[in-house]
PDB file of N, H, CA, C and O in Angstrom:
ATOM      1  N   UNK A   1       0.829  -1.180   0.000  1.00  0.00           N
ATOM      2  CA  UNK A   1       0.000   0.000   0.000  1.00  0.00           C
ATOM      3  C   UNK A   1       0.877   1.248   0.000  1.00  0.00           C
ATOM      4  O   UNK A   1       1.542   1.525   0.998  1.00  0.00           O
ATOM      5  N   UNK A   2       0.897   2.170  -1.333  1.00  0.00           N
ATOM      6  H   UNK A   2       0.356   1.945  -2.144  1.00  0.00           H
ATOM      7  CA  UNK A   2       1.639   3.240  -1.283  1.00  0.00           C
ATOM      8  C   UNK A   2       1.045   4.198  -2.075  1.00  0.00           C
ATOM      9  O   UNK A   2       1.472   4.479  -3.195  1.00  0.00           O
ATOM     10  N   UNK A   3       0.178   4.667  -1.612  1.00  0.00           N
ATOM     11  H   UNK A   3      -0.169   4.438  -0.703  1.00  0.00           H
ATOM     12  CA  UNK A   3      -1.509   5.446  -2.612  1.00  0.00           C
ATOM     13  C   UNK A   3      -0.905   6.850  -1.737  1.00  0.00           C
ATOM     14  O   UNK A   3      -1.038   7.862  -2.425  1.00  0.00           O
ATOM     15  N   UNK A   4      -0.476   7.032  -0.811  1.00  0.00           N
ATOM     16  H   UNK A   4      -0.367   6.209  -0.252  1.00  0.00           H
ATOM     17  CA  UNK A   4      -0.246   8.293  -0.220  1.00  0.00           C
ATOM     18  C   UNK A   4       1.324   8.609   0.016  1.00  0.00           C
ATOM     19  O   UNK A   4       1.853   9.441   0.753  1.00  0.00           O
ATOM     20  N   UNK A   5       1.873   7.673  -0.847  1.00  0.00           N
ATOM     21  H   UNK A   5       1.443   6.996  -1.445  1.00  0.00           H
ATOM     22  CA  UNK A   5       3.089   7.978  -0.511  1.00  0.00           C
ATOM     23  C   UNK A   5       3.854   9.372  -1.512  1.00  0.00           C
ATOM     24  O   UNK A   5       3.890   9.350  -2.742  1.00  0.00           O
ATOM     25  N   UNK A   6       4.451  10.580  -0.598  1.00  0.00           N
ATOM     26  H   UNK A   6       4.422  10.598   0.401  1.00  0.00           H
ATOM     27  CA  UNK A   6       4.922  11.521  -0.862  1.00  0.00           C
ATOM     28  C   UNK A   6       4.409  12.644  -0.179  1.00  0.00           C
ATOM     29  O   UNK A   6       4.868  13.785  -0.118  1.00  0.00           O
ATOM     30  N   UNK A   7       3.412  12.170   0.315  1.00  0.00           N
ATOM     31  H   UNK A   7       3.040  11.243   0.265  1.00  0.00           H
ATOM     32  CA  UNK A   7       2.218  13.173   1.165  1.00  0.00           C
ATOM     33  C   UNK A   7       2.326  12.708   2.225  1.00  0.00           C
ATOM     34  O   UNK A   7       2.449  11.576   2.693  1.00  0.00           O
ATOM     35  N   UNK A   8       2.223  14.531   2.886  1.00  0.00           N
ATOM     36  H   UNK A   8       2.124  15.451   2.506  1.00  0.00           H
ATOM     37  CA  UNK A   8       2.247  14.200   4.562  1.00  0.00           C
ATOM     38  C   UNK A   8       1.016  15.025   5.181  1.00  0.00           C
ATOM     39  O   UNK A   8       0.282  15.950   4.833  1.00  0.00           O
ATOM     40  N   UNK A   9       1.218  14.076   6.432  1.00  0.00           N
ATOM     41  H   UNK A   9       1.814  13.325   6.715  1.00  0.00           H
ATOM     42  CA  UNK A   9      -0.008  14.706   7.182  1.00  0.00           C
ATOM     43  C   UNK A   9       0.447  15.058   8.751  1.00  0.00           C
ATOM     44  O   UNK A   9       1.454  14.835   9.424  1.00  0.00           O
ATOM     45  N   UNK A  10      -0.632  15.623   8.941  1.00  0.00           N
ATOM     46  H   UNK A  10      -1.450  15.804   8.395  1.00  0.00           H
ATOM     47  CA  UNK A  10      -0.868  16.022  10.476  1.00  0.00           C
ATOM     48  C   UNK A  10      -1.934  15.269  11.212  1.00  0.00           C
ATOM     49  O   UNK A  10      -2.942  14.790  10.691  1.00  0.00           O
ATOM     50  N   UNK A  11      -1.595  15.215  12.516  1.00  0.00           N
ATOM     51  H   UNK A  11      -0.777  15.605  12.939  1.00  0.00           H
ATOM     52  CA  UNK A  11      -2.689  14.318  12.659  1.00  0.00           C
ATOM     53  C   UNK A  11      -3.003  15.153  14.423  1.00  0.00           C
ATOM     54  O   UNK A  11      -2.787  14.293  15.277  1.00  0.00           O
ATOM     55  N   UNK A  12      -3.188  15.748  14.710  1.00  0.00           N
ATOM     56  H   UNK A  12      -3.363  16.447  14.016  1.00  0.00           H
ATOM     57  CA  UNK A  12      -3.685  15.967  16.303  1.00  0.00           C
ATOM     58  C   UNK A  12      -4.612  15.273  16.729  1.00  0.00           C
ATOM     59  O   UNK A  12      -5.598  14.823  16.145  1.00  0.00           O
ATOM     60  N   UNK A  13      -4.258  15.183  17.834  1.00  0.00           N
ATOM     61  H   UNK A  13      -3.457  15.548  18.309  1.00  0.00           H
ATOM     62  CA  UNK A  13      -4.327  13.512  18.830  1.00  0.00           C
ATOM     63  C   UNK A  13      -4.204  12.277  18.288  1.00  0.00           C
ATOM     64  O   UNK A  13      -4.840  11.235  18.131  1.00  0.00           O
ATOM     65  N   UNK A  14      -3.188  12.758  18.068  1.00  0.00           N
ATOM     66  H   UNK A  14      -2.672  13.604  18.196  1.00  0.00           H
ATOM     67  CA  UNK A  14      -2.523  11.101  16.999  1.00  0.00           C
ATOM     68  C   UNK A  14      -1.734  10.204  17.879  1.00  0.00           C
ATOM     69  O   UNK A  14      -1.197   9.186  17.443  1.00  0.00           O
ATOM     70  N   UNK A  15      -1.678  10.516  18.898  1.00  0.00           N
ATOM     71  H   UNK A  15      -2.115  11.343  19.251  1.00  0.00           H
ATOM     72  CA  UNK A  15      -0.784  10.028  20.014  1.00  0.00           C
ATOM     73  C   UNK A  15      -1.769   8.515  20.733  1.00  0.00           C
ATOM     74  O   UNK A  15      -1.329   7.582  21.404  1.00  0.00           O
ATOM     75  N   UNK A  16      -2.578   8.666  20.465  1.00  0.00           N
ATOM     76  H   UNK A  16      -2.936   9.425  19.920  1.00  0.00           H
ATOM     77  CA  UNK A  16      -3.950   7.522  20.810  1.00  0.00           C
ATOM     78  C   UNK A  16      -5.357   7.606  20.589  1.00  0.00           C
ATOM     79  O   UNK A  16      -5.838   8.696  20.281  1.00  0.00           O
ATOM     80  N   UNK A  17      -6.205   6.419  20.727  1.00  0.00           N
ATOM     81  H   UNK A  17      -5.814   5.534  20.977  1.00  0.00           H
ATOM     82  CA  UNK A  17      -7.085   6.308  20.332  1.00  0.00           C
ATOM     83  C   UNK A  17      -7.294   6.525  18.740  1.00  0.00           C
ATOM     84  O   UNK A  17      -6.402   6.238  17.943  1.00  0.00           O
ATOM     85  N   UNK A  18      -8.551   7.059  18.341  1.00  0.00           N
ATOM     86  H   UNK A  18      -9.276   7.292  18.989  1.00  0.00           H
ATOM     87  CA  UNK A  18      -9.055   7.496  17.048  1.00  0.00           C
ATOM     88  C   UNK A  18      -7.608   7.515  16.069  1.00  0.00           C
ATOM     89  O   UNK A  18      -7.229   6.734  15.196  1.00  0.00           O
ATOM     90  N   UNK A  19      -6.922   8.915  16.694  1.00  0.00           N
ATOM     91  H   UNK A  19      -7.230   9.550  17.403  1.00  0.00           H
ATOM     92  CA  UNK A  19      -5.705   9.706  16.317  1.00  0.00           C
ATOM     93  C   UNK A  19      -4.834   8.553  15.712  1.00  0.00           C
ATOM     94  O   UNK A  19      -4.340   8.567  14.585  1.00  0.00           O
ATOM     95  N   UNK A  20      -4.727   7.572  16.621  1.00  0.00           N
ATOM     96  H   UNK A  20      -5.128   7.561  17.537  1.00  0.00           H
ATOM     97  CA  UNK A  20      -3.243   7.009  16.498  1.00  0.00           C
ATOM     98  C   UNK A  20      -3.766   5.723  15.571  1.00  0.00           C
ATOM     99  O   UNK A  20      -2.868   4.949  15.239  1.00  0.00           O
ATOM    100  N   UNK A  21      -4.875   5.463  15.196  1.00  0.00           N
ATOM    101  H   UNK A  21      -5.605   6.092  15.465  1.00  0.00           H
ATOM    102  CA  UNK A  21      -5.427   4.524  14.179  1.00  0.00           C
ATOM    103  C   UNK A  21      -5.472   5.029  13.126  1.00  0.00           C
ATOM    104  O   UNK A  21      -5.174   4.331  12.157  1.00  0.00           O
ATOM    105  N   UNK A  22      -5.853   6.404  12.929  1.00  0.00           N
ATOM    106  H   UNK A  22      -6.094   6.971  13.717  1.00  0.00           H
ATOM    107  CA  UNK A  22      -5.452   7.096  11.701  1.00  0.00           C
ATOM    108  C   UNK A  22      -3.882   7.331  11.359  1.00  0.00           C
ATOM    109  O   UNK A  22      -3.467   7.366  10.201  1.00  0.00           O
ATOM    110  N   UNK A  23      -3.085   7.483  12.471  1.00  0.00           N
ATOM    111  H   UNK A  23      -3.422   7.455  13.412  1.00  0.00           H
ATOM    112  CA  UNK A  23      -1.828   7.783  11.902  1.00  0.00           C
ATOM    113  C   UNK A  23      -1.593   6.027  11.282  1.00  0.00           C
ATOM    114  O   UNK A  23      -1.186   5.778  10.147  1.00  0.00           O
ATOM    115  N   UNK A  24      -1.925   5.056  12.238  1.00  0.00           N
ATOM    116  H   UNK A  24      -2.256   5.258  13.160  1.00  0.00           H
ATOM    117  CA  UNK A  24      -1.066   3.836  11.969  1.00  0.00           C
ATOM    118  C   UNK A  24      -1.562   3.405  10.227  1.00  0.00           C
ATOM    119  O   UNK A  24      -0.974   2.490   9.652  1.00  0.00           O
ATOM    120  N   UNK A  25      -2.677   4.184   9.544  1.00  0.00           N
ATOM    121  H   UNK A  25      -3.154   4.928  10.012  1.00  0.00           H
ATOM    122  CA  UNK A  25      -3.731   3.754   8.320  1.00  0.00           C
ATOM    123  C   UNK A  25      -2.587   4.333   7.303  1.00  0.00           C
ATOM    124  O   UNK A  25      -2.025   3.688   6.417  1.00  0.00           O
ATOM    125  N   UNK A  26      -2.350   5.890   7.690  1.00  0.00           N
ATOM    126  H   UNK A  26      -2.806   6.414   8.410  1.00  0.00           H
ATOM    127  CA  UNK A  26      -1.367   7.490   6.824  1.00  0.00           C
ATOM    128  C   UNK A  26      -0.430   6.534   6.479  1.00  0.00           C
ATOM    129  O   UNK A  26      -0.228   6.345   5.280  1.00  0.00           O
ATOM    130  N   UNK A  27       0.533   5.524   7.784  1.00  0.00           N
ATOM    131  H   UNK A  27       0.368   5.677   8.759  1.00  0.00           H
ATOM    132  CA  UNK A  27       1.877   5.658   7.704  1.00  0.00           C
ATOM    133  C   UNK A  27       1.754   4.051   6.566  1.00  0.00           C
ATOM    134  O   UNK A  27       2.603   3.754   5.725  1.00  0.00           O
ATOM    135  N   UNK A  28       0.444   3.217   6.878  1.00  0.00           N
ATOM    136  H   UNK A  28      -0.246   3.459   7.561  1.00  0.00           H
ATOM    137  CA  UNK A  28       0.912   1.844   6.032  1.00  0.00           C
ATOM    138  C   UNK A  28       0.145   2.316   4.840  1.00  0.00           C
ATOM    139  O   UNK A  28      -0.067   1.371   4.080  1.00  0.00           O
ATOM    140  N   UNK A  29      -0.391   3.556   4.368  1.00  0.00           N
ATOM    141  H   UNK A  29      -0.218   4.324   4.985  1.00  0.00           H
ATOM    142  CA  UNK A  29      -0.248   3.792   3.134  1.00  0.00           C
ATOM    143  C   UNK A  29       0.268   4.977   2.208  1.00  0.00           C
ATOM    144  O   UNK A  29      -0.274   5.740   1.407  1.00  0.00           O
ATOM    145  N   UNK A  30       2.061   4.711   2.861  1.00  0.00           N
ATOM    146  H   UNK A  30       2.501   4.092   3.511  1.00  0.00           H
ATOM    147  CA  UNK A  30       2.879   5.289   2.432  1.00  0.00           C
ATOM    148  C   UNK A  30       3.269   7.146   3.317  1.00  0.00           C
ATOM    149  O   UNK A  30       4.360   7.711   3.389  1.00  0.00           O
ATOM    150  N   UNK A  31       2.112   7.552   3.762  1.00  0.00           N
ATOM    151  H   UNK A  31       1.226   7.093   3.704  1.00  0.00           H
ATOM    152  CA  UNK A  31       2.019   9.276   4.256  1.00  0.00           C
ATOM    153  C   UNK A  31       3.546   9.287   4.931  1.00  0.00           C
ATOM    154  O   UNK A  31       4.038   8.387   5.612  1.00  0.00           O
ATOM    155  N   UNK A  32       4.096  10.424   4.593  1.00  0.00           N
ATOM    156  H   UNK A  32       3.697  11.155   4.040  1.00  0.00           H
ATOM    157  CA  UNK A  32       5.060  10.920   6.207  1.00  0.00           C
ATOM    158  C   UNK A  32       4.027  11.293   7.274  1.00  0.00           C
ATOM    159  O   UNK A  32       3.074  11.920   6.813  1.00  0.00           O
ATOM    160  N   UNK A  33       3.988  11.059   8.586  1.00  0.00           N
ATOM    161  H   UNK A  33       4.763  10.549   8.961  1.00  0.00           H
ATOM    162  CA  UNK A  33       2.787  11.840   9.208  1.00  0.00           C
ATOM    163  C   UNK A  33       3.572  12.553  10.509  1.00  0.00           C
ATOM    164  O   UNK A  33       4.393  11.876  11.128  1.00  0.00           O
ATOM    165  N   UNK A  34       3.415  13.349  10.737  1.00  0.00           N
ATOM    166  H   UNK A  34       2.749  13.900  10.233  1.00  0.00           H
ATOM    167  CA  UNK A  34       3.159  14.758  12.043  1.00  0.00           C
ATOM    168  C   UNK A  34       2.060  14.023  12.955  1.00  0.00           C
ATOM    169  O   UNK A  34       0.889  13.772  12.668  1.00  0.00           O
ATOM    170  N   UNK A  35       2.899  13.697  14.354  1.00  0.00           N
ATOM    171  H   UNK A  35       3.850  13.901  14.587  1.00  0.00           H
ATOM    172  CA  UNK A  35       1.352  13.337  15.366  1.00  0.00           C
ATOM    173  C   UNK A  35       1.529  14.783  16.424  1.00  0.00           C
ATOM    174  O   UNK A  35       2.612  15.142  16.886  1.00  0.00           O
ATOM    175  N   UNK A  36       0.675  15.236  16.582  1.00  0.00           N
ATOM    176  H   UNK A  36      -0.205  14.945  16.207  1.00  0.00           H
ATOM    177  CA  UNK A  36       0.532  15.911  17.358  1.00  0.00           C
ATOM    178  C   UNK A  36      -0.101  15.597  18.783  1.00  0.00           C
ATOM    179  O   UNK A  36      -0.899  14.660  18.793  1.00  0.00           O
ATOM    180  N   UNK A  37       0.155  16.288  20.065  1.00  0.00           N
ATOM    181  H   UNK A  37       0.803  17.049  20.057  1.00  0.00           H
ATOM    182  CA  UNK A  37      -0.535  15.534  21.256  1.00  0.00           C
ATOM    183  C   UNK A  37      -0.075  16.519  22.358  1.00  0.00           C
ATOM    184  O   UNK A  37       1.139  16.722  22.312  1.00  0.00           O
ATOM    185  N   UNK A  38      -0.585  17.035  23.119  1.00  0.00           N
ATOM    186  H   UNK A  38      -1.570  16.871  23.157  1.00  0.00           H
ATOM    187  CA  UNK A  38       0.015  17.788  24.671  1.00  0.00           C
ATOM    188  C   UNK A  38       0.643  16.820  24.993  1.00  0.00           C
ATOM    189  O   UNK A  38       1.059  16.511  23.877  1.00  0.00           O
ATOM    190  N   UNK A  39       1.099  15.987  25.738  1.00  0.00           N
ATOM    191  H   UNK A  39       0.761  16.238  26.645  1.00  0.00           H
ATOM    192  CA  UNK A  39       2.265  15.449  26.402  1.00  0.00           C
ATOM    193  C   UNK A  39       3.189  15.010  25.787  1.00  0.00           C
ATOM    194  O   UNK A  39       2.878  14.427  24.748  1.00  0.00           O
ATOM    195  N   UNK A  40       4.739  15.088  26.146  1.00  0.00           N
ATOM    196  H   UNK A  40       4.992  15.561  26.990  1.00  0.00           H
ATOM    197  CA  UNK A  40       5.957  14.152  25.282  1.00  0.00           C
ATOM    198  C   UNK A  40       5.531  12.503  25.818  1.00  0.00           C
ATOM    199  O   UNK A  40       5.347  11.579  25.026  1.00  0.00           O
ATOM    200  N   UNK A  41       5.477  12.441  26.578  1.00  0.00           N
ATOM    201  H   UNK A  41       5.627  13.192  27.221  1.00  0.00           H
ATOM    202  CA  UNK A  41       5.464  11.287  27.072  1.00  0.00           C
ATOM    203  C   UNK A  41       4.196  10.235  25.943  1.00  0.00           C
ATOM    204  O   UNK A  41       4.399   9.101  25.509  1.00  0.00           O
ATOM    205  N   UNK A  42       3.443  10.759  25.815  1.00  0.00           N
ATOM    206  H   UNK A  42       3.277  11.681  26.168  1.00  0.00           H
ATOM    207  CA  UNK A  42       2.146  10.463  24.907  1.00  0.00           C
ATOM    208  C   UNK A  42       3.050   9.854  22.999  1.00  0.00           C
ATOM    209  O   UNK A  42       3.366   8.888  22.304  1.00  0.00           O
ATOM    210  N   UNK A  43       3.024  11.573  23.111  1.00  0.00           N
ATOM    211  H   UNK A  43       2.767  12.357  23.676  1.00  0.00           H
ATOM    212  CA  UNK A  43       3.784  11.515  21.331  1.00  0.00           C
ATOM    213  C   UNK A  43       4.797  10.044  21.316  1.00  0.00           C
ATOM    214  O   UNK A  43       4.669   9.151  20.478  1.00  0.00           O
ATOM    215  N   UNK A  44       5.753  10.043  22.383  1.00  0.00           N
ATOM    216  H   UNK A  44       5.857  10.768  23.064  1.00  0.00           H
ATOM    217  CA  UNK A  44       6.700   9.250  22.051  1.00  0.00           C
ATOM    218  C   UNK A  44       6.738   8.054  22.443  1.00  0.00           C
ATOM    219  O   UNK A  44       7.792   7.422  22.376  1.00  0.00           O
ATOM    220  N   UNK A  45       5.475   7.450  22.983  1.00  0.00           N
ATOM    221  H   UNK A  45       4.619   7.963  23.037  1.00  0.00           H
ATOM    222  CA  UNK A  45       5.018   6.260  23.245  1.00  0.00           C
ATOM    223  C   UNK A  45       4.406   6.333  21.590  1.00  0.00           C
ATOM    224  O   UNK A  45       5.184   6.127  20.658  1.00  0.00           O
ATOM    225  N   UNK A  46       3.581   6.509  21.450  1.00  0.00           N
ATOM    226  H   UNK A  46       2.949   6.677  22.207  1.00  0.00           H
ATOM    227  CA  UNK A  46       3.135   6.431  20.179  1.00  0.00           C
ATOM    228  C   UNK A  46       3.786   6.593  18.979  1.00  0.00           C
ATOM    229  O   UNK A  46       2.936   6.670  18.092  1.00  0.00           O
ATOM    230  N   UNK A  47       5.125   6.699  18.452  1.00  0.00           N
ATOM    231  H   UNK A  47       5.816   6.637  19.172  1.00  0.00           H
ATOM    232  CA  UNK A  47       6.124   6.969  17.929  1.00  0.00           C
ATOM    233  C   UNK A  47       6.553   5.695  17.797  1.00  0.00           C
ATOM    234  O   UNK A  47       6.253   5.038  16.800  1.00  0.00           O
ATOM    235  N   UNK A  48       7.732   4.922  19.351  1.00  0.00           N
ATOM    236  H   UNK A  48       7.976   5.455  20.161  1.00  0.00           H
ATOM    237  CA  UNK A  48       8.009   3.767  19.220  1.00  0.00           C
ATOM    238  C   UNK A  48       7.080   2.890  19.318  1.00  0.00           C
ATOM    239  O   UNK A  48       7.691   1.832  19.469  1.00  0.00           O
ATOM    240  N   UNK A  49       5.832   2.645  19.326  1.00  0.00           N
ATOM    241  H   UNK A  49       5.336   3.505  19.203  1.00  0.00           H
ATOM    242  CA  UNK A  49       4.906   1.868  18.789  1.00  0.00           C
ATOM    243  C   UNK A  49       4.477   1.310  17.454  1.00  0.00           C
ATOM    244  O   UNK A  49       3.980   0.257  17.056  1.00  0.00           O
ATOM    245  N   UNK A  50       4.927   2.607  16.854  1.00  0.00           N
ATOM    246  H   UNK A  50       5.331   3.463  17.177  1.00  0.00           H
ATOM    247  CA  UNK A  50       4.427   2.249  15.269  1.00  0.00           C
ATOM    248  C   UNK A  50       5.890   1.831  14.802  1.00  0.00           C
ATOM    249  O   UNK A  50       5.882   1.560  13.601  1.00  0.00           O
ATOM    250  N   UNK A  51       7.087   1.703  15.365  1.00  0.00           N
ATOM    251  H   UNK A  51       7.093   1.923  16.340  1.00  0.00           H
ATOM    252  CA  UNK A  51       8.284   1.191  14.720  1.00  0.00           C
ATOM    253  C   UNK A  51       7.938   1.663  13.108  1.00  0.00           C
ATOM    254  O   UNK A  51       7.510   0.813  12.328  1.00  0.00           O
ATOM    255  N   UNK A  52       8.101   2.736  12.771  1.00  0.00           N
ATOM    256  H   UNK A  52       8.449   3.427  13.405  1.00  0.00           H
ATOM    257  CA  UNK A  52       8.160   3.467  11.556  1.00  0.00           C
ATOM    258  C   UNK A  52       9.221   3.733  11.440  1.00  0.00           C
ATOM    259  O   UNK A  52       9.986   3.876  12.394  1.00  0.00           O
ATOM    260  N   UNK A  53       9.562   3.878  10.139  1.00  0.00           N
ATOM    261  H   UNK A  53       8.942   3.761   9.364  1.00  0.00           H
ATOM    262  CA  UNK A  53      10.958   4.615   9.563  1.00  0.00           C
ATOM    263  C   UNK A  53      11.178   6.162  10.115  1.00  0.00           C
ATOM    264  O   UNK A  53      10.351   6.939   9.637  1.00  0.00           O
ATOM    265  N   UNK A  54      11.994   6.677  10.896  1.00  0.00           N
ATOM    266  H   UNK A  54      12.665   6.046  11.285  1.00  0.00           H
ATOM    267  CA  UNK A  54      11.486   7.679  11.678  1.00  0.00           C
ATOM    268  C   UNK A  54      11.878   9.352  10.724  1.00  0.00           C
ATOM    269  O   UNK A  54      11.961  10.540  11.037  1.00  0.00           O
ATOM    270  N   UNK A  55      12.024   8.549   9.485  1.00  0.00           N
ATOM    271  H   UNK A  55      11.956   7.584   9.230  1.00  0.00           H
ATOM    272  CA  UNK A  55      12.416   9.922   8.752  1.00  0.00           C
ATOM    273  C   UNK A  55      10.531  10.015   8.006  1.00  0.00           C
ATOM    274  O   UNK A  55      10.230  10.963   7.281  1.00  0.00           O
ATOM    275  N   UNK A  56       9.595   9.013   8.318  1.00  0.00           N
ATOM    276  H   UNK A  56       9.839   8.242   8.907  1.00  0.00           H
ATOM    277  CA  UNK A  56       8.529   9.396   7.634  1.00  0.00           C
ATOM    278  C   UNK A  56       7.410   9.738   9.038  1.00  0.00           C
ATOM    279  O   UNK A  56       6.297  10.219   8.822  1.00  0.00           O
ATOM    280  N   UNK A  57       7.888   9.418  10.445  1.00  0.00           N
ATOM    281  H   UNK A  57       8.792   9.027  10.620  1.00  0.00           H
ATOM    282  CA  UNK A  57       6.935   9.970  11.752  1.00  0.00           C
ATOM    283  C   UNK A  57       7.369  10.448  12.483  1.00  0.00           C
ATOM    284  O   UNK A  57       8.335   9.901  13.016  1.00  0.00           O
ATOM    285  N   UNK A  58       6.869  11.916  13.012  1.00  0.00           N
ATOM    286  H   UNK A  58       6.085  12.360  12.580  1.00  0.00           H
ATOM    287  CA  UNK A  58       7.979  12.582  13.746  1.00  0.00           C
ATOM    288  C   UNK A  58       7.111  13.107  14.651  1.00  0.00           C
ATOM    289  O   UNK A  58       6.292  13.703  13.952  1.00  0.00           O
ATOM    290  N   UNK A  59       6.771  13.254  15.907  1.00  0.00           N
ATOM    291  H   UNK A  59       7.436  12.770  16.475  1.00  0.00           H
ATOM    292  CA  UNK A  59       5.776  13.732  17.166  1.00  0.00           C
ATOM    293  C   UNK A  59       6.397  14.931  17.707  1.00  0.00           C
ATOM    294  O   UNK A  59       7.514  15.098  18.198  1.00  0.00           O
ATOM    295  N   UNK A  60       5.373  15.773  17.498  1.00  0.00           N
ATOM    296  H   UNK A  60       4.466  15.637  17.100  1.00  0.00           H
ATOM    297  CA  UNK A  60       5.569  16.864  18.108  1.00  0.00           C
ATOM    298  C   UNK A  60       4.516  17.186  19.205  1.00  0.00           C
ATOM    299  O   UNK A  60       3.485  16.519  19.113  1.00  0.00           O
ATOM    300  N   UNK A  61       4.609  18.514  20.722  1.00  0.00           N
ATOM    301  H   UNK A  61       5.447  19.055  20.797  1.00  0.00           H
ATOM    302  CA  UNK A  61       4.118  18.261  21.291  1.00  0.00           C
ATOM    303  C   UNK A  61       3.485  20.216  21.149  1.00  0.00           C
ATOM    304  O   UNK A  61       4.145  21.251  21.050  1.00  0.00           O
ATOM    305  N   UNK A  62       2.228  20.020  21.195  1.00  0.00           N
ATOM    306  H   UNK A  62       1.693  19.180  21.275  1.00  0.00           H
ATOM    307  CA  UNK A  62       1.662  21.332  20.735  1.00  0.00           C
ATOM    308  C   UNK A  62       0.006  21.257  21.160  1.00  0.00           C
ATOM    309  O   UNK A  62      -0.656  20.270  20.839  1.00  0.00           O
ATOM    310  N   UNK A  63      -0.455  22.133  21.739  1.00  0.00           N
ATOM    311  H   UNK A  63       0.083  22.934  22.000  1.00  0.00           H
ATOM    312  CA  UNK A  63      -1.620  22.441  21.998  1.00  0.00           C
ATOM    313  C   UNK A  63      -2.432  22.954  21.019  1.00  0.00           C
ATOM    314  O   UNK A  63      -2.483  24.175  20.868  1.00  0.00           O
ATOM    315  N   UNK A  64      -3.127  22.152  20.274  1.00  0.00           N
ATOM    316  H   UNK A  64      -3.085  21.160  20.397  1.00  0.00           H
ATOM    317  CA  UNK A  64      -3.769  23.003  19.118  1.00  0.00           C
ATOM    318  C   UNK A  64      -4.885  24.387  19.765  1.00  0.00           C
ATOM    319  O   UNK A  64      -5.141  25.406  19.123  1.00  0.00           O
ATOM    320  N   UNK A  65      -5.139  24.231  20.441  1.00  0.00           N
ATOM    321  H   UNK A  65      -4.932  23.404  20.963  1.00  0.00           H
ATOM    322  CA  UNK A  65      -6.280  25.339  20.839  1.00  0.00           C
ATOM    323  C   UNK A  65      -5.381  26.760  20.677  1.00  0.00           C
ATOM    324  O   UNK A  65      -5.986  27.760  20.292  1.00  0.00           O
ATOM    325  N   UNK A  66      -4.219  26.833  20.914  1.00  0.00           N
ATOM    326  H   UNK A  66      -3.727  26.020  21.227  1.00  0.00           H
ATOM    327  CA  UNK A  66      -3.173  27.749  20.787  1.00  0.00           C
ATOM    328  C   UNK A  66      -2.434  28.062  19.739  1.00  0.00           C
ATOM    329  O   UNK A  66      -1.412  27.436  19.459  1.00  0.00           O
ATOM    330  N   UNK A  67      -2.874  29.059  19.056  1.00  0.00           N
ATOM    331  H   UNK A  67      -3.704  29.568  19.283  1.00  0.00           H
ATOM    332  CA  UNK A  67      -2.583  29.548  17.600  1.00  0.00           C
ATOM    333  C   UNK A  67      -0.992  29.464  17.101  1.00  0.00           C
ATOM    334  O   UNK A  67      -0.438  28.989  16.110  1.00  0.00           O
ATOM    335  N   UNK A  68      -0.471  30.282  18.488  1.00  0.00           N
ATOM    336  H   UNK A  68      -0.921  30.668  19.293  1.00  0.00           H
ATOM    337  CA  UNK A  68       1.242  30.093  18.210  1.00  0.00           C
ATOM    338  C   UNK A  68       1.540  28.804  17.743  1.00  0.00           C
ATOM    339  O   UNK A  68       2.153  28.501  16.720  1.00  0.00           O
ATOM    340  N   UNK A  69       0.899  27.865  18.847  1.00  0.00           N
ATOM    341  H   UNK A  69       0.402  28.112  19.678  1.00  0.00           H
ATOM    342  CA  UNK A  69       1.641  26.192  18.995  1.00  0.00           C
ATOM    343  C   UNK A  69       1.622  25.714  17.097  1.00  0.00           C
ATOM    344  O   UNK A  69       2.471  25.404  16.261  1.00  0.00           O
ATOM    345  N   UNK A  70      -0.067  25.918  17.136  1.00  0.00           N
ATOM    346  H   UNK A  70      -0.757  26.169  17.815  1.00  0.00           H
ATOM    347  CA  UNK A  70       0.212  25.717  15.266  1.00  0.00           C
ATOM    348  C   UNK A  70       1.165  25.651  14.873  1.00  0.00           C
ATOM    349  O   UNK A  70       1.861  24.643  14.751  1.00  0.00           O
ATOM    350  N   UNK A  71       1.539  27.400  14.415  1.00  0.00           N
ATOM    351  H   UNK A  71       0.974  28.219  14.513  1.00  0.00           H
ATOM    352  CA  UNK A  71       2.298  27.834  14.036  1.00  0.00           C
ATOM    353  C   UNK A  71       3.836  27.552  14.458  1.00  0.00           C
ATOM    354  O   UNK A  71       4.610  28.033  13.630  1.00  0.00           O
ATOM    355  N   UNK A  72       4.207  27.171  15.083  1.00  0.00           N
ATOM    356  H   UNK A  72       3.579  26.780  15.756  1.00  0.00           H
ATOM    357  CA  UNK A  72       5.500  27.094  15.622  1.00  0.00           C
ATOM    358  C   UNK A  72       5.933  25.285  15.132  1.00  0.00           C
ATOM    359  O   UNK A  72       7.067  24.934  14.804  1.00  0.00           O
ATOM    360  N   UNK A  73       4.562  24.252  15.210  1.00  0.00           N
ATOM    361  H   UNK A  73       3.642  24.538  15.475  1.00  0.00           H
ATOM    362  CA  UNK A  73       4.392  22.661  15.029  1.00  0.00           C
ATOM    363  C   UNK A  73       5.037  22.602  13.314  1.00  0.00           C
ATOM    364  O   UNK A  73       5.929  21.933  12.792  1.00  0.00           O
ATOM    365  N   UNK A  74       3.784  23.993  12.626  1.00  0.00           N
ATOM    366  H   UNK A  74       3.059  24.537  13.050  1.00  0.00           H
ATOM    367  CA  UNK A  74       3.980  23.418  10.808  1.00  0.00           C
ATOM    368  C   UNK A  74       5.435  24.261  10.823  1.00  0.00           C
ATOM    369  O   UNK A  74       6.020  23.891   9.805  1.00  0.00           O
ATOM    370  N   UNK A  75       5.944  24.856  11.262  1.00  0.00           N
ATOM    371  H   UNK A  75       5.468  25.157  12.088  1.00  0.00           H
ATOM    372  CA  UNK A  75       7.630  25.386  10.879  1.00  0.00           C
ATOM    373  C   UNK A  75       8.230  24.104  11.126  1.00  0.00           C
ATOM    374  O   UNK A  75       9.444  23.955  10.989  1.00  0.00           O
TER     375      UNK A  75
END
């Protein structure tokens, strides 16, 4: 499965539940994906879980309700 491969995504609350079933769908069909999540501890459990190539999943930790965090996540 490589229908999304070259394309990346974002995923907030990708760190579990819903989130992290969608990232695990992005990454086995091909996506780079961005998980987003308030805690490190969260992101990077969910990171070494998906044993991904880590140049295509990379967790960042950002409060979406907070405009900066956005902004500071997509740089």
């Amino acid at each position: 499965m490589n229908g999304l491969r070259g394309k990346v995504a974002i995923v907030t609350g990708g760190a579990r539940g819903l989130g992290y079933s969608i990232v695990e769908r992005l990454v086995a069909e091909g996506a780079s994906v961005a998980i987003l999540a308030l805690h490190a501890e969260s992101v990077d459990n969910a990171v070494a879980k998906l044993g991904a190539d880590p140049s295509r999943v990379m967790g960042l930790v950002a409060d979406v309700s907070q405009e900066e965090a956005i902004r500071v996540a997509v740089a």
